[in-house]
Residue frames as a rotation matrix with the C-alpha (Angstrom) as fourth column:
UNK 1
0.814 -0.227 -0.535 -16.38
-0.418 0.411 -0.810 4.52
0.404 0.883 0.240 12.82
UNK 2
0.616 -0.786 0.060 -13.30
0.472 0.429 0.771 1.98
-0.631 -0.446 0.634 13.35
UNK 3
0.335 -0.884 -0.325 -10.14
-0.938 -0.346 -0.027 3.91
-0.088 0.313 -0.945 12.87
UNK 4
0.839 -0.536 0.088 -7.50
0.506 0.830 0.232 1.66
-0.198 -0.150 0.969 11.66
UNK 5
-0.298 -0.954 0.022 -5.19
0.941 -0.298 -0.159 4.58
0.158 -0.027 0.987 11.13
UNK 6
0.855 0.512 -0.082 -5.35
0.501 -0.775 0.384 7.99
0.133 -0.370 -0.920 12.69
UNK 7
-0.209 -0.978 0.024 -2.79
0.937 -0.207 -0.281 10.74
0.280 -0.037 0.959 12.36
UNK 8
0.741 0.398 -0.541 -2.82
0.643 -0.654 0.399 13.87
-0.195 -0.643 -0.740 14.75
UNK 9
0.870 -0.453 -0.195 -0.65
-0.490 -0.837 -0.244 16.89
-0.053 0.308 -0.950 13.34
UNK 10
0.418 -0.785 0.456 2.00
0.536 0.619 0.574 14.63
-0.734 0.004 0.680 12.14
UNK 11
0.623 -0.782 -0.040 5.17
-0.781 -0.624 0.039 17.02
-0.056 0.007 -0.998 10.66
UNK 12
0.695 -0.582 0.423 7.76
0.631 0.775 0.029 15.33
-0.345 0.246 0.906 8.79
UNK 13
0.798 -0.322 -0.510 11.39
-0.442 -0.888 -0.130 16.90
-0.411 0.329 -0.850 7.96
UNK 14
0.708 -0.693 -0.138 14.54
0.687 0.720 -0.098 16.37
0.167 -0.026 0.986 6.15
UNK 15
0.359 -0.915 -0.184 18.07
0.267 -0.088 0.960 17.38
-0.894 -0.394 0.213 5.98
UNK 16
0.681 -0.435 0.589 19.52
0.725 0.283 -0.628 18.48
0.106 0.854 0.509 2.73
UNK 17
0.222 -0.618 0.755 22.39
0.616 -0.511 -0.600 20.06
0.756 0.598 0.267 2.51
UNK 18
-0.935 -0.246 -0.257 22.54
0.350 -0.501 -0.792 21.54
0.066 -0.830 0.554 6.47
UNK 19
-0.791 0.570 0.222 19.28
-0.600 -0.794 -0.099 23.06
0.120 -0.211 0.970 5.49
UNK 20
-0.716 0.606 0.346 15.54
0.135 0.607 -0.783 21.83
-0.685 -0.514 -0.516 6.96
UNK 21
-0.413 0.834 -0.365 12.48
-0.540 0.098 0.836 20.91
0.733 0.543 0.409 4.02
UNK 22
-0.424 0.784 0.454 9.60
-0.432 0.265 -0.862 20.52
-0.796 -0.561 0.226 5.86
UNK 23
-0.992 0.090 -0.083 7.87
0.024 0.810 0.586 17.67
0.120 0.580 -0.806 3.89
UNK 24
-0.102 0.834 -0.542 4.67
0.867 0.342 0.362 17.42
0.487 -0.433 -0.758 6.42
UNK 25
-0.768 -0.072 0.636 3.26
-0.002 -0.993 -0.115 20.61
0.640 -0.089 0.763 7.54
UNK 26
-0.793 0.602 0.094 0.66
-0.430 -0.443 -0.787 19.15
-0.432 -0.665 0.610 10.37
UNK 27
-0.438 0.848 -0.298 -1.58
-0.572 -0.007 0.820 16.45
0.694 0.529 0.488 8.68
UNK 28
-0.900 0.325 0.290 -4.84
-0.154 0.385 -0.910 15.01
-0.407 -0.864 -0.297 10.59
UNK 29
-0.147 0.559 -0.816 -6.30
-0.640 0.575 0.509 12.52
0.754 0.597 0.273 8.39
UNK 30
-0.522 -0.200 0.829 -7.99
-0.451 0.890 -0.069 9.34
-0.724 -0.410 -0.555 9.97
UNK 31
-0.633 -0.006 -0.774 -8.62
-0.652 0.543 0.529 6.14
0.417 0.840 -0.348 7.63
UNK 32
0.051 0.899 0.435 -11.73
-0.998 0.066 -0.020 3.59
-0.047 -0.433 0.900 8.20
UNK 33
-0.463 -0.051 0.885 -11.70
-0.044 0.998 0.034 0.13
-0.886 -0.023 -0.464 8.65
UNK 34
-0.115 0.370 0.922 -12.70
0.711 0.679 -0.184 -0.87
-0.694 0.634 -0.341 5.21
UNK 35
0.630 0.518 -0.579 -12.46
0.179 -0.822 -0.540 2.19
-0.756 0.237 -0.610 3.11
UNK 36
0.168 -0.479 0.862 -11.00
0.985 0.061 -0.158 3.00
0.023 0.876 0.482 -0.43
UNK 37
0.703 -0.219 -0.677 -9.09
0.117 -0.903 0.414 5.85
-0.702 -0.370 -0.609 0.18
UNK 38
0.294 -0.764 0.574 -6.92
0.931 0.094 -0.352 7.66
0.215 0.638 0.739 -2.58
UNK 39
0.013 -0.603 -0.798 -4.27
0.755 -0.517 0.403 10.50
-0.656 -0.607 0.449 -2.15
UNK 40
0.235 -0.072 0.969 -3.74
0.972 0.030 -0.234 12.59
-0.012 0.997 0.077 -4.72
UNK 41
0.858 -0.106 -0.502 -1.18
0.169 -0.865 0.472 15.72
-0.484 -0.490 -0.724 -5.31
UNK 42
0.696 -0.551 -0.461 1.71
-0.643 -0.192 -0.741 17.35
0.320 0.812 -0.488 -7.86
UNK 43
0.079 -0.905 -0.418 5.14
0.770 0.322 -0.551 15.93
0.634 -0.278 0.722 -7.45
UNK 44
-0.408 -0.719 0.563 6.60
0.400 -0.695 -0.598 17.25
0.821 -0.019 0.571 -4.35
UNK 45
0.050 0.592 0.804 3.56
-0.526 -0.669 0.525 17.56
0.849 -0.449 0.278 -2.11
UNK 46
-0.344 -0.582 0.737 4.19
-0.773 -0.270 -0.574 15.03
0.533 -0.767 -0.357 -0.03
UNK 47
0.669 0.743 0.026 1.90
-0.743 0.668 0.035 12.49
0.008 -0.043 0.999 -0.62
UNK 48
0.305 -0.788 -0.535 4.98
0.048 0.574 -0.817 10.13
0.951 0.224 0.213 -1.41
UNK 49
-0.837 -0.505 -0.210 6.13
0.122 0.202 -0.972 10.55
0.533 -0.839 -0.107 2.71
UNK 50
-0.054 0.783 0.619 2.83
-0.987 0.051 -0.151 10.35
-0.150 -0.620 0.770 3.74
UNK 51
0.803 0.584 -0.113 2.67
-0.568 0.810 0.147 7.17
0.178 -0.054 0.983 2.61
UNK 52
-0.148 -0.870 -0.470 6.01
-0.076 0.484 -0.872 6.03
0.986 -0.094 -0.138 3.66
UNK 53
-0.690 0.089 0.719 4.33
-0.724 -0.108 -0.681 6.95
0.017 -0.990 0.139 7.38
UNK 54
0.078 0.863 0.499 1.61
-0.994 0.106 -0.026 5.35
-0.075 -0.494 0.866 6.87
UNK 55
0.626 -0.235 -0.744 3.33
-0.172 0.888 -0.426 2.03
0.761 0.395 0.515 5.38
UNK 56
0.844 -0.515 0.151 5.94
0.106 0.436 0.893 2.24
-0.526 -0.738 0.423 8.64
UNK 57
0.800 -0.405 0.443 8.26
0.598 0.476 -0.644 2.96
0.050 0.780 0.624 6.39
UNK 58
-0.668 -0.522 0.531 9.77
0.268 -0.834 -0.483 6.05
0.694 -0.180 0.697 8.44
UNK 59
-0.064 0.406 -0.912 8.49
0.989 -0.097 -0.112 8.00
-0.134 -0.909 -0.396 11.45
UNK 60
0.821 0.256 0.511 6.72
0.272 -0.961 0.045 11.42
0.502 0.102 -0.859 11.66
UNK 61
-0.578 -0.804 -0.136 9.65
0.505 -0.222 -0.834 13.58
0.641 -0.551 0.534 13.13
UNK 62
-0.880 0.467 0.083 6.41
-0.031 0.117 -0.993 15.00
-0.473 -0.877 -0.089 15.80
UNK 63
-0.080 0.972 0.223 2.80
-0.981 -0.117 0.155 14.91
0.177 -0.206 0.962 16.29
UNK 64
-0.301 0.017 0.953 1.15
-0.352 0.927 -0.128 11.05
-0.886 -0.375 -0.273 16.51
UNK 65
-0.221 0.310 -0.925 0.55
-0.838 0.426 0.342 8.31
0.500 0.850 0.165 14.25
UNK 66
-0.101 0.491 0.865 -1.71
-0.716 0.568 -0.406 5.15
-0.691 -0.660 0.294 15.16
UNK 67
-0.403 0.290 -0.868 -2.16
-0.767 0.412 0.493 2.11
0.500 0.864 0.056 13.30
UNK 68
0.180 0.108 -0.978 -4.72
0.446 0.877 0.180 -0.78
0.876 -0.469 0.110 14.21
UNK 69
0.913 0.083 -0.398 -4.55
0.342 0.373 0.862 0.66
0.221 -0.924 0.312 18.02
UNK 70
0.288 -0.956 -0.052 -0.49
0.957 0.287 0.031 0.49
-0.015 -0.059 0.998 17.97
UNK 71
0.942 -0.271 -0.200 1.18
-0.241 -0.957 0.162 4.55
-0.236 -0.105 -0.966 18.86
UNK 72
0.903 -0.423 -0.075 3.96
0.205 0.577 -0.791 4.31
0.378 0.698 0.608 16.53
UNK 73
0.407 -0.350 0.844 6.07
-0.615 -0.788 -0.029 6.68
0.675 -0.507 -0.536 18.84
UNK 74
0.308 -0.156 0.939 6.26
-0.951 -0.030 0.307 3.79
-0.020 -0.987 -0.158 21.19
UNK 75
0.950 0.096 0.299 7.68
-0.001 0.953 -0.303 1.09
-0.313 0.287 0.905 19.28
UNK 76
0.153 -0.904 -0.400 11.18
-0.679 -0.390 0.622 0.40
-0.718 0.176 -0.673 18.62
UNK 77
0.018 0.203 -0.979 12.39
-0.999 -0.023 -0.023 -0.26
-0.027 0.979 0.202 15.10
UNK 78
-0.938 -0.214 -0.271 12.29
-0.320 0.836 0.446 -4.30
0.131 0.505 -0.853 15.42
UNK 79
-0.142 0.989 -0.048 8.54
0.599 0.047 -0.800 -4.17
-0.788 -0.142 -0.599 16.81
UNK 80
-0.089 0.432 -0.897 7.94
-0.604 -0.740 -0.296 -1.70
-0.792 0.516 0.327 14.14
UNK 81
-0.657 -0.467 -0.593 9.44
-0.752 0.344 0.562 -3.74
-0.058 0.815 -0.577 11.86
UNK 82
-0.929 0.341 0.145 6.66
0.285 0.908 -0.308 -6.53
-0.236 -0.245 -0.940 12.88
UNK 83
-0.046 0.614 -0.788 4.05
0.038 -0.787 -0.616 -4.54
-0.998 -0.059 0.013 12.80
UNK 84
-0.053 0.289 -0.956 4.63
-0.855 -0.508 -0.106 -3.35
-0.517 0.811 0.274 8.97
UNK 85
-0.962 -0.271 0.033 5.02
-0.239 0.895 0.376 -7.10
-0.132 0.353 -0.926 7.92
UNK 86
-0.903 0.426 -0.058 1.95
0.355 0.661 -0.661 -7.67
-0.243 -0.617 -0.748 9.74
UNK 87
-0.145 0.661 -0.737 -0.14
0.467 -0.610 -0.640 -4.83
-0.872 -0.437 -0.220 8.84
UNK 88
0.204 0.221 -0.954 0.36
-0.639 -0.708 -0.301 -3.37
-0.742 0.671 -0.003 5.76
UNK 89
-0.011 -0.262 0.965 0.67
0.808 0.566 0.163 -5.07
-0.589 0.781 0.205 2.24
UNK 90
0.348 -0.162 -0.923 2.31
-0.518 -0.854 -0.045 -2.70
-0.781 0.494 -0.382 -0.45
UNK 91
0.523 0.208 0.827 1.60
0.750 0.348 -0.562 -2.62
-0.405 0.914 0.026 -4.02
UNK 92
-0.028 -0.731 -0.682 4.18
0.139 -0.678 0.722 -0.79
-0.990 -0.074 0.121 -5.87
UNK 93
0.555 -0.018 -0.832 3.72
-0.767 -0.399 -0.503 1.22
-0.323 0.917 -0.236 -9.74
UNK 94
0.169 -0.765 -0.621 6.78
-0.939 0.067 -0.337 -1.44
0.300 0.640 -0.707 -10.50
UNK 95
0.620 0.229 -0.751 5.81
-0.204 0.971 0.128 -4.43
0.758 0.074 0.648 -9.11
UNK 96
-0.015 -0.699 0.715 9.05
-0.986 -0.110 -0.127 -5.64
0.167 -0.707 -0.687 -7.09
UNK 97
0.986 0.081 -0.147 9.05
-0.095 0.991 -0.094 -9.37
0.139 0.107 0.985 -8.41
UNK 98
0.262 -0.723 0.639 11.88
-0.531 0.445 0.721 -11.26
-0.806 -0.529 -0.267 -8.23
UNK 99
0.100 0.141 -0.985 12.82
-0.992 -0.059 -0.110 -11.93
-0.073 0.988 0.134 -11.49
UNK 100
-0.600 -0.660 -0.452 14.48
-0.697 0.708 -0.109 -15.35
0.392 0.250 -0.885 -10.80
UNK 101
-0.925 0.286 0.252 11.74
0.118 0.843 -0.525 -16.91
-0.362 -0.456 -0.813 -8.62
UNK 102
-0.655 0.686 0.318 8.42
0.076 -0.359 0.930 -17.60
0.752 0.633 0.183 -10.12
UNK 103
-0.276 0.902 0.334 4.81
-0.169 -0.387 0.906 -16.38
0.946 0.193 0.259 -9.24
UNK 104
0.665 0.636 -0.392 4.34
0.036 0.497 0.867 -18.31
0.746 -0.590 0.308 -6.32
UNK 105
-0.014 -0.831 -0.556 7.77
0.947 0.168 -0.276 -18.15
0.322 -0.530 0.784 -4.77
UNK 106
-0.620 -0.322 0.716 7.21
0.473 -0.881 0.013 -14.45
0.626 0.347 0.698 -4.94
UNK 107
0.408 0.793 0.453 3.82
-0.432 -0.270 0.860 -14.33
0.804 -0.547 0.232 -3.49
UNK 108
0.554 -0.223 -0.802 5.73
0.493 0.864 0.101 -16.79
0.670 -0.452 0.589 -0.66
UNK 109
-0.138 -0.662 0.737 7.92
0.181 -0.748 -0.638 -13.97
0.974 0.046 0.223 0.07
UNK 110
-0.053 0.597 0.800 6.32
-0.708 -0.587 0.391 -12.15
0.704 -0.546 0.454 2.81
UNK 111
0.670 0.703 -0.237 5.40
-0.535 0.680 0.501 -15.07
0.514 -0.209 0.832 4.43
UNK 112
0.295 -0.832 -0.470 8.96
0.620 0.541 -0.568 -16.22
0.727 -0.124 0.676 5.04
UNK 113
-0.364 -0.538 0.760 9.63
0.099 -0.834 -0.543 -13.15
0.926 -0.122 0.357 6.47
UNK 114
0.138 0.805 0.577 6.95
-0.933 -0.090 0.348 -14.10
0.332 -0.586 0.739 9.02
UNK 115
-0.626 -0.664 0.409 8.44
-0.767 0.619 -0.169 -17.43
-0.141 -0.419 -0.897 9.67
UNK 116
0.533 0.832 -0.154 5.72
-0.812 0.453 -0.367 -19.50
-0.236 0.321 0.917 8.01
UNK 117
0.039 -0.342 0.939 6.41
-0.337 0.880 0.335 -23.12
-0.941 -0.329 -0.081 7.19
UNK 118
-0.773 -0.010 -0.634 7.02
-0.623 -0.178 0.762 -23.78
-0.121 0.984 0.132 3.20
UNK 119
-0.785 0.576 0.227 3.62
0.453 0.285 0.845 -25.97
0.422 0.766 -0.485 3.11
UNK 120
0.128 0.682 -0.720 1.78
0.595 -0.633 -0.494 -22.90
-0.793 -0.365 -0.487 5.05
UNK 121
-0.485 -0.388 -0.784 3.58
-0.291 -0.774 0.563 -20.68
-0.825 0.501 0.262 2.56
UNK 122
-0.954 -0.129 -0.271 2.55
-0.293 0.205 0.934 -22.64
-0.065 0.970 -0.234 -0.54
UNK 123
-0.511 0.816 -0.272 -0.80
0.854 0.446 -0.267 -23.47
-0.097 -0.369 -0.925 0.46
UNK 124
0.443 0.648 -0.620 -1.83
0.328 -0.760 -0.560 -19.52
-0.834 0.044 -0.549 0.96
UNK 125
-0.360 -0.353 -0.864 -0.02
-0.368 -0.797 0.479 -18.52
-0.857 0.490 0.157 -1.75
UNK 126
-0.946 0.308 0.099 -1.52
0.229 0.422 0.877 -20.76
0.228 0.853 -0.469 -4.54
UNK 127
0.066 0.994 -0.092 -5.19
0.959 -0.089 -0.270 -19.57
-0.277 -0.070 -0.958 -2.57
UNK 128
0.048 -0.067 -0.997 -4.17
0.099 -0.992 0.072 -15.60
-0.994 -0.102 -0.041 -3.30
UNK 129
-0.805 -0.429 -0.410 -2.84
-0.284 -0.329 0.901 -16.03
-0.521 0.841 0.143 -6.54
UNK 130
-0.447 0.891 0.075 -6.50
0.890 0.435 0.137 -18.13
0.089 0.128 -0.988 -7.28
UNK 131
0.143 0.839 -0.525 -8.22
0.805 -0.407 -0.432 -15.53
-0.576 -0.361 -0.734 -6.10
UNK 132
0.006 -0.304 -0.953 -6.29
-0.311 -0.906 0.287 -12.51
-0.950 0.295 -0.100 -7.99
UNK 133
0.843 0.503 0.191 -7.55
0.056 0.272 -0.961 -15.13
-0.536 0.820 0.201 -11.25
UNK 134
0.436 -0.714 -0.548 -3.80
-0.851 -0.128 -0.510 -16.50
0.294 0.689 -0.663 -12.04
UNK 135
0.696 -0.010 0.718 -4.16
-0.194 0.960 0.201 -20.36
-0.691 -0.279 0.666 -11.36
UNK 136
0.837 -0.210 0.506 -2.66
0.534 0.514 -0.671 -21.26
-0.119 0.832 0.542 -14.54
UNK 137
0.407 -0.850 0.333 0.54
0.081 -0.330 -0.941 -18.90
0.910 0.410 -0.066 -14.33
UNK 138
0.947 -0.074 0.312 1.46
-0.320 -0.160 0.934 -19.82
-0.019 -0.984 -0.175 -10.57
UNK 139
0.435 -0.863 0.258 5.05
0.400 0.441 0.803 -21.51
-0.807 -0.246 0.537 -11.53
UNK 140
0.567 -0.161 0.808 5.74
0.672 -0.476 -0.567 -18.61
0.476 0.865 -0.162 -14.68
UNK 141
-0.010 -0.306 -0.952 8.33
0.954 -0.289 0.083 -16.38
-0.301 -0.907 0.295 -13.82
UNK 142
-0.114 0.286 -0.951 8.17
0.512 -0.803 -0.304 -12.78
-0.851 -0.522 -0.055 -13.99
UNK 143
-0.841 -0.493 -0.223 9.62
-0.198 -0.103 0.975 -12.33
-0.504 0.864 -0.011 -17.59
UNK 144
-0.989 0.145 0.017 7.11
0.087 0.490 0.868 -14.44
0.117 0.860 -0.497 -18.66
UNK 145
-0.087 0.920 -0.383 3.69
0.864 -0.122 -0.489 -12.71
-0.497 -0.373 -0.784 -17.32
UNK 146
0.217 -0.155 0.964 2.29
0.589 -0.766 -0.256 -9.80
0.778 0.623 -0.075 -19.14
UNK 147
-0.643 -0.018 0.765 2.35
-0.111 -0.987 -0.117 -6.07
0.758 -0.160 0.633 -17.59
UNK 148
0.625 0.722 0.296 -1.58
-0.653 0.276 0.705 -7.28
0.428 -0.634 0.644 -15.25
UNK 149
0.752 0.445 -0.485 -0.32
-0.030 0.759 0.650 -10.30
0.658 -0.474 0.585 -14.49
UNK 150
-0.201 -0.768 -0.608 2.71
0.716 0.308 -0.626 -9.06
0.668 -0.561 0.488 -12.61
UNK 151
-0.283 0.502 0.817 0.43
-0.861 -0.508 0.013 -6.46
0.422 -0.700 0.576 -10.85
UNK 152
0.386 0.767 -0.514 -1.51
-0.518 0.641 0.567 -9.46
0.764 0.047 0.644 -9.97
UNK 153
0.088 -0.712 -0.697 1.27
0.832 0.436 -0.341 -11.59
0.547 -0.550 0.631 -8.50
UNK 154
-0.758 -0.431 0.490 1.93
0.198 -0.867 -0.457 -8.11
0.622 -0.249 0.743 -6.38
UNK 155
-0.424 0.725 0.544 -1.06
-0.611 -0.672 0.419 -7.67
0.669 -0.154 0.727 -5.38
UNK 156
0.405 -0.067 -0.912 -1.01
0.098 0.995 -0.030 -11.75
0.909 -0.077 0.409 -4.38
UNK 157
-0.269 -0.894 -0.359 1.86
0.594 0.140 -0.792 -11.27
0.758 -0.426 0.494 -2.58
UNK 158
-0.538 -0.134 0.832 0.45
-0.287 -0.899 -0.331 -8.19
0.792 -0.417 0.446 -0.74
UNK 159
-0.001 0.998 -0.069 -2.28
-0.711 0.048 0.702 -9.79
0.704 0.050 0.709 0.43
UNK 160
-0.111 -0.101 -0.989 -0.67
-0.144 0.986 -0.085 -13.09
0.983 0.133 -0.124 2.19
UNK 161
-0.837 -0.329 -0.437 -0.47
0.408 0.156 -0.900 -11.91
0.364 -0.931 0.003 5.87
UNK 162
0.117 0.993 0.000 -3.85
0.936 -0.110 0.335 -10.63
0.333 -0.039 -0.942 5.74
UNK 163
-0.938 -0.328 -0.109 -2.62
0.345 -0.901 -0.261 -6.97
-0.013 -0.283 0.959 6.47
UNK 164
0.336 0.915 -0.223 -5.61
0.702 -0.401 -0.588 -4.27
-0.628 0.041 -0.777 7.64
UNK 165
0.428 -0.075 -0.901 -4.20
-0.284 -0.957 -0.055 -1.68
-0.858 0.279 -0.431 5.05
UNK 166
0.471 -0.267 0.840 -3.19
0.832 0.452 -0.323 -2.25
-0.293 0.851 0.435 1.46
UNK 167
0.081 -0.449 -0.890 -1.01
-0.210 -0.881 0.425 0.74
-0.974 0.153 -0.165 0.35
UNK 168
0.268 0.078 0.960 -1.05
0.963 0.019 -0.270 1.43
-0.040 0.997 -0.070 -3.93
UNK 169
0.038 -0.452 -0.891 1.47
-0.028 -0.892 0.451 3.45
-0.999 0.008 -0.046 -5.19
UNK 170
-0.127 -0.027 -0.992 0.58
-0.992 -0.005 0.127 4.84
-0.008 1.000 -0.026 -8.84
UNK 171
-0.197 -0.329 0.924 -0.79
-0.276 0.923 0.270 0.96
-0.941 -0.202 -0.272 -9.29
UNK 172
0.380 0.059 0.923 -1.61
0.826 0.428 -0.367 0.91
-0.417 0.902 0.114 -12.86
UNK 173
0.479 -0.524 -0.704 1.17
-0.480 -0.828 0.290 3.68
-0.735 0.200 -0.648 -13.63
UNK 174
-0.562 -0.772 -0.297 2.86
-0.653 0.194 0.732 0.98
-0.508 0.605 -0.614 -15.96
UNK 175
-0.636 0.455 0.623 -0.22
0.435 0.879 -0.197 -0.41
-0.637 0.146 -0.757 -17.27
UNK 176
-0.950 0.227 0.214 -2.16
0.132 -0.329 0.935 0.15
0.283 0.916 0.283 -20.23
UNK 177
-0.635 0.710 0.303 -5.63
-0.726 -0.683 0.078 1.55
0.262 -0.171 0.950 -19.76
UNK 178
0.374 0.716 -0.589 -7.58
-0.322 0.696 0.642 -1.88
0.870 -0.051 0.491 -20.48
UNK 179
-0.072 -0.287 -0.955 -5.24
0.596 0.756 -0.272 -3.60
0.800 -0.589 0.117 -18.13
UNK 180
-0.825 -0.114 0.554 -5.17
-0.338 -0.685 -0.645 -0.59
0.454 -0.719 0.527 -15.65
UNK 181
-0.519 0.427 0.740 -8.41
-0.753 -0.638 -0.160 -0.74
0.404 -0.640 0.653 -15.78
UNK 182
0.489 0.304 -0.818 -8.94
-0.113 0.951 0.286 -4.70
0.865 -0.047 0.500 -14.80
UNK 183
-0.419 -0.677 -0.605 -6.66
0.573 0.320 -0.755 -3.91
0.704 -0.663 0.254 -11.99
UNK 184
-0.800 0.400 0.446 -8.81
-0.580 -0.707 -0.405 -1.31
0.153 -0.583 0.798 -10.34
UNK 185
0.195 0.942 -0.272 -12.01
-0.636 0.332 0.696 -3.62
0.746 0.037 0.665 -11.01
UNK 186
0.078 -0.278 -0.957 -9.59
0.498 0.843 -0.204 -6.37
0.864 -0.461 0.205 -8.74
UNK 187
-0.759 -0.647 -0.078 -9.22
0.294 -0.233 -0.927 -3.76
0.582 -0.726 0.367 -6.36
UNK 188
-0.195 0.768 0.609 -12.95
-0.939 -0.325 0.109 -2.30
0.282 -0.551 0.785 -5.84
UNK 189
0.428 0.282 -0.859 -13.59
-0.069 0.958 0.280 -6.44
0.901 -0.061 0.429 -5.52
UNK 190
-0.656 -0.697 -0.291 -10.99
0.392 0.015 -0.920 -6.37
0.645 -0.717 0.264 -2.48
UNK 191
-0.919 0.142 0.369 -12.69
-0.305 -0.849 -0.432 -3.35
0.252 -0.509 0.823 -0.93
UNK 192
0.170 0.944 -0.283 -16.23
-0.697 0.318 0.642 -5.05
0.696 0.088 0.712 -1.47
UNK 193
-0.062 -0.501 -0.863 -14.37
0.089 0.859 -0.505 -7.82
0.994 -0.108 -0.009 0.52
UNK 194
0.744 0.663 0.083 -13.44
0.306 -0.449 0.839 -5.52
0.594 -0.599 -0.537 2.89
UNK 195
-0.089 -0.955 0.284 -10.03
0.971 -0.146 -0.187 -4.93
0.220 0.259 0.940 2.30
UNK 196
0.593 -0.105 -0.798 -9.02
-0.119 -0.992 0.042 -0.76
-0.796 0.070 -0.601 3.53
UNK 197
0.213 -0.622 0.753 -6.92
0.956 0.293 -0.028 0.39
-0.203 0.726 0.657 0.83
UNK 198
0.602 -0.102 -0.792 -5.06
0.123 -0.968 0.218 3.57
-0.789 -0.229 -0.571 0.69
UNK 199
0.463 0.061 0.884 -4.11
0.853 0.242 -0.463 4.42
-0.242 0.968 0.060 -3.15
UNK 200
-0.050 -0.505 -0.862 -1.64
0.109 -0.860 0.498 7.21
-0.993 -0.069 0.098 -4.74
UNK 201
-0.204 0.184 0.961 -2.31
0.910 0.397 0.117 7.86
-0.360 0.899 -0.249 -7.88
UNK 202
-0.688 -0.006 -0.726 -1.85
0.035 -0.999 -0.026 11.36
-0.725 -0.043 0.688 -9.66
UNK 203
-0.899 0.437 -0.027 -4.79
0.122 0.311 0.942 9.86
0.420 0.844 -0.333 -12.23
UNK 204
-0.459 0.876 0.148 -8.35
-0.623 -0.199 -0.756 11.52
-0.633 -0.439 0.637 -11.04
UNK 205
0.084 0.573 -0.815 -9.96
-0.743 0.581 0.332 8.69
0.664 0.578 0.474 -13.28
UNK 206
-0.538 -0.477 -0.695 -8.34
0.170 0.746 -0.644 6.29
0.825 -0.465 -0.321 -10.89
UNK 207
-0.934 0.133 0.330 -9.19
-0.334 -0.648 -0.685 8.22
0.123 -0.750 0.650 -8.08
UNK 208
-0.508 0.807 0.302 -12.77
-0.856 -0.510 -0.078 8.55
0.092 -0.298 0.950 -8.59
UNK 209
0.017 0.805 -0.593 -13.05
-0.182 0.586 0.790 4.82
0.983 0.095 0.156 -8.06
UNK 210
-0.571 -0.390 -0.722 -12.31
0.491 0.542 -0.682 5.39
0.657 -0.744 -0.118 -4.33
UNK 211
0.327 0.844 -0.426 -14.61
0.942 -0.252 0.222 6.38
0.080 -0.474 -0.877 -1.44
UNK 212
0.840 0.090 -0.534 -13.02
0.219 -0.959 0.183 9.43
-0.496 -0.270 -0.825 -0.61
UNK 213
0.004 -0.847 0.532 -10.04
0.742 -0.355 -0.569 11.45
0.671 0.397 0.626 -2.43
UNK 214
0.786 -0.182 -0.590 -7.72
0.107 -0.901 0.421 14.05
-0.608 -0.394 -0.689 -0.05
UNK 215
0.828 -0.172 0.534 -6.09
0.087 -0.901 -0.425 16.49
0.554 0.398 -0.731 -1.62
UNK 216
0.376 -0.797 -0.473 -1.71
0.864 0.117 0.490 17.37
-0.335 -0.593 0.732 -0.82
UNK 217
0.405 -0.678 0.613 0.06
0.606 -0.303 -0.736 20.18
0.684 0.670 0.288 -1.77
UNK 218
-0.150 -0.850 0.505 3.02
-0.144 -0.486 -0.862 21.50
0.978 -0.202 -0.049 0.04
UNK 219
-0.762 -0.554 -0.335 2.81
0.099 0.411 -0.906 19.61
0.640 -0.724 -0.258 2.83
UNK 220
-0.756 0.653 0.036 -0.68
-0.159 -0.131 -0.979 19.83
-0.635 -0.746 0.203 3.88
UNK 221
-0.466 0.818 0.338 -4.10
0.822 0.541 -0.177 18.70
-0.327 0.195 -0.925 3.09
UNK 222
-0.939 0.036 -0.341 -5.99
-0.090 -0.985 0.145 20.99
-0.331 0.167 0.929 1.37
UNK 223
-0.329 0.726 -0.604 -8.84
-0.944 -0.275 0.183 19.33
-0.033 0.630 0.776 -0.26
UNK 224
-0.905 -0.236 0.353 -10.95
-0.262 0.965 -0.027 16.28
-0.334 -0.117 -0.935 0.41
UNK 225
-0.462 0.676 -0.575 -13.91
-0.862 -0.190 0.469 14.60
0.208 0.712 0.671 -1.50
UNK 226
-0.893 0.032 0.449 -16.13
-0.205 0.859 -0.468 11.92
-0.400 -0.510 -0.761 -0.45
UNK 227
-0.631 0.577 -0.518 -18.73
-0.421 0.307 0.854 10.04
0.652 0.757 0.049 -2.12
């Protein structure tokens, strides 16, 4: 199988208070090139800094982490910083529009950040937001989209730099059931695509539309389910 992410006893700690909380306790998970992976564990287990590793969002304090090839160990933080631009698109429970710019400016985002040109930028972003089936609300800002359609735009936005990993945290945590469950139908579509996607989500309905579900609790893998 193509790994596109591969972690080898990776061990994550903090600081609070003088004293050490082990967070990561030694996971060694790898993720397929095209797979619908979902996490799933109480508050507290650690799934939440697992996926801050796996988004680049922070570094294991030891073991290894790979993405796409790349030993994260050997990157310093402005190559890292390329990398997560480049690689990952993250979908967040809360969206993270911009209230003031609309739909398209939003999905544009990313893209800037990548030094894109503003009719490269507007070009893919009016072909994402098309595809995530919000032609008609590409110049609406945020305010004015329901609860879906600012998952949508999010999901738009994730989507622009072609990243091999999609990260979903809790994505239809602020979404009513119907709409929840029109966002999951946009996501197995993705995956059918051939989109990876790696999914938190403390909802085993959710869950069970990904290929495999692993299992967190107290800082280690305990339990993993594959269809």
């Amino acid at each position: 199988m193509d790994s596109v992410v591969s972690l080898n006893d990776v061990r994550k700690s903090y600081f609070m208070g003088g004293e050490e909380l082990q967070v990561l306790k030694g996971i060694n998970l790898e993720i397929n090139r095209g797979e619908f992976l979902s996490i799933m564990g109480p508050s507290g287990s650690g799934k939440s800094t697992l996926m801050n590793l796996i988004g680049l969002l922070d570094r294991p304090g030891s073991g290894e982490l790979v993405i796409n090839g790349q030993r994260i160990s050997e990157l310093n933080d402005a190559e890292l910083s390329r990398i997560r631009g480049k690689e990952i698109g993250f979908i967040f429970q809360t969206f993270n529009l911009v209230s003031r710019l609309t739909a398209l400016k939003n999905v544009e985002l990313p893209m800037i950040f990548q030094e894109k040109d503003a009719a490269y930028r507007a070009g893919v972003a009016k072909k994402y937001l098309e595809e995530v089936g919000l032609t008609d609300r590409i110049l609406h800002k945020p305010n004015e989209l329901s609860g879906g359609q600012r998952q949508r735009v999010a999901i738009a936005r994730a989507l622009v730099n072609d990243p091999s990993i999609l990260l979903a945290d809790e994505p239809t945590g602020n979404l009513d059931v119907k709409t929840g469950d029109e966002i999951l139908d946009l996501f197995k579509k993705l995956n059918d695509a051939g989109r990876t996607i790696v999914m938190v989500t403390h909802n085993p309905e959710v869950a069970a539309i990904s290929h495999r579900i692993i299992r967190i609790k107290d800082g280690q893998i305990v339990g993993e389910e594959t269809k």
